[in-house]
C-alpha positions in Angstrom: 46.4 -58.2 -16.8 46.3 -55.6 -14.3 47.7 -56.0 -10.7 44.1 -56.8 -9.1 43.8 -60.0 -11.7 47.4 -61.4 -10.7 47.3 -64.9 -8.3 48.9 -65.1 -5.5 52.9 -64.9 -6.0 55.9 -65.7 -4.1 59.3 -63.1 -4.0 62.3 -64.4 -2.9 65.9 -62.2 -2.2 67.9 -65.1 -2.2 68.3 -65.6 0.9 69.1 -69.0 2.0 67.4 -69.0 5.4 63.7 -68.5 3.2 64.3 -72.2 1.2 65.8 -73.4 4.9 62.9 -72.8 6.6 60.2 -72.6 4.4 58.9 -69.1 3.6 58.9 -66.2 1.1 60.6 -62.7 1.5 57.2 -61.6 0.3 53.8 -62.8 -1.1 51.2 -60.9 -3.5 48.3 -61.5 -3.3 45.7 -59.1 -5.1 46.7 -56.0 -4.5 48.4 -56.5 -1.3 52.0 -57.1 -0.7 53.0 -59.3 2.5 56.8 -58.5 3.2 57.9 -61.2 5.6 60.4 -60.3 8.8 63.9 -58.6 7.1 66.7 -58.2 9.0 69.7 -56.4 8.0 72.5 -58.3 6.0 72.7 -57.7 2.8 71.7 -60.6 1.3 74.5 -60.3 -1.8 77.5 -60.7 0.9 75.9 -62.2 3.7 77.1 -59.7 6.2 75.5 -57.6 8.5 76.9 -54.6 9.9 76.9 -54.1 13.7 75.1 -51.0 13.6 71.5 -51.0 14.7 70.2 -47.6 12.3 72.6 -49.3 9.6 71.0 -52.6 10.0 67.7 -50.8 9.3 69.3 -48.9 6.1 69.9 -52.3 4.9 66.9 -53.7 6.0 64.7 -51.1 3.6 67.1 -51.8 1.1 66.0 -54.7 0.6 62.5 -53.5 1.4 62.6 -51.2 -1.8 63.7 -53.9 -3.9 61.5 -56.1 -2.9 58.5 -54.0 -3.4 59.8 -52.8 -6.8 59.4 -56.3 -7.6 56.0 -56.8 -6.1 54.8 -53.8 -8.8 54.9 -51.6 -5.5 56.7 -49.1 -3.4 57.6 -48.3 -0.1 55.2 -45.1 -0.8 52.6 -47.7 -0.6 53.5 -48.9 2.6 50.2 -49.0 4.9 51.7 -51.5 8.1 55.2 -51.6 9.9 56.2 -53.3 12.8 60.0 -53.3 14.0 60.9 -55.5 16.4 64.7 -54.5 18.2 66.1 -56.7 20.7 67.2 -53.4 23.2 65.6 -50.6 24.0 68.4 -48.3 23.2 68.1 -49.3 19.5 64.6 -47.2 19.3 65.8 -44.2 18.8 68.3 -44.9 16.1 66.2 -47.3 14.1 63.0 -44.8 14.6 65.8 -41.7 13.0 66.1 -44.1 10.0 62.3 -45.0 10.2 61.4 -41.7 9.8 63.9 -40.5 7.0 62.0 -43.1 5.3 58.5 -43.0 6.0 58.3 -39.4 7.7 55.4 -38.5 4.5 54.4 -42.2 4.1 53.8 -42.8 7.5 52.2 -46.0 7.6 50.4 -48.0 10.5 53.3 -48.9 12.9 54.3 -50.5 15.6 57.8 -50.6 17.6 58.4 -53.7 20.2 61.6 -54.9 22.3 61.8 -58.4 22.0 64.3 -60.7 23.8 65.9 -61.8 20.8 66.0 -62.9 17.6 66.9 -65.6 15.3 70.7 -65.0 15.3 72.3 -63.0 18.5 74.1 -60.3 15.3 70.4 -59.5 14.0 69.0 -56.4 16.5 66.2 -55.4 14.4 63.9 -56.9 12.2 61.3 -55.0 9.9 57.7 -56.3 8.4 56.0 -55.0 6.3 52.3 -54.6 4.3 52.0 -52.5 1.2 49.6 -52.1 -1.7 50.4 -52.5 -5.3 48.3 -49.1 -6.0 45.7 -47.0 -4.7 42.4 -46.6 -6.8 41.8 -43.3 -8.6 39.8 -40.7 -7.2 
């Protein structure tokens, strides 16, 4: 069965807040990969470090593994929208965006928002990605 003929499947990291309130670290579906909002704690330890660029090192972490596990890669990343909760994170997180994606460089977005879920959490990372690209 190739990628294409898969249903639609769930990913989960473990995470207790994706049972808690209902969602999946990522869905496939096709060829498409749906990477829900990550934030930066590491998932194993349930910490997060204070650091806004090390937040987003942990956040594509778990982006990576995720997407390993979807059949995919961040190389087929094709969407990205960060969402920091000050404006003086955009520079760091955009460093660490760009040691990442600097040859991918997907779609992208980059927006201030006045908070999110938990007052430690200062950015938060989705995703879209493809399984694979046709041949040429």
């Amino acid at each position: 069965m190739t990628a294409l003929d898969q249903k639609r499947r769930l990913i989960s990291t473990g995470s207790p807040f994706e049972l808690a309130f209902g969602y999946s670290r990522a869905v496939v579906d096709g060829d498409l990969v749906f990477v829900s909002g990550t934030t930066g704690y590491d998932y194993v330890t349930m910490t997060i470090p204070e650091d806004a660029a090390e937040q987003a090192r942990n956040i594509f972490r778990t982006l990576d593994a995720v997407l390993i596990e979807a059949g995919s890669a961040l190389a087929n990343v094709v969407r990205a929208q960060y969402f920091v909760t000050d404006r003086s994170y955009c520079e760091p997180v955009l460093a660490v965006c760009g040691e990442v994606f600097g040859q991918i460089r997907p779609a992208a977005g980059m927006y201030v928002v006045a908070g999110l879920l938990k007052p430690e959490m200062k950015i938060e990372i989705e995703i879209t990605a493809r399984i694979s690209y046709p041949a040429r």
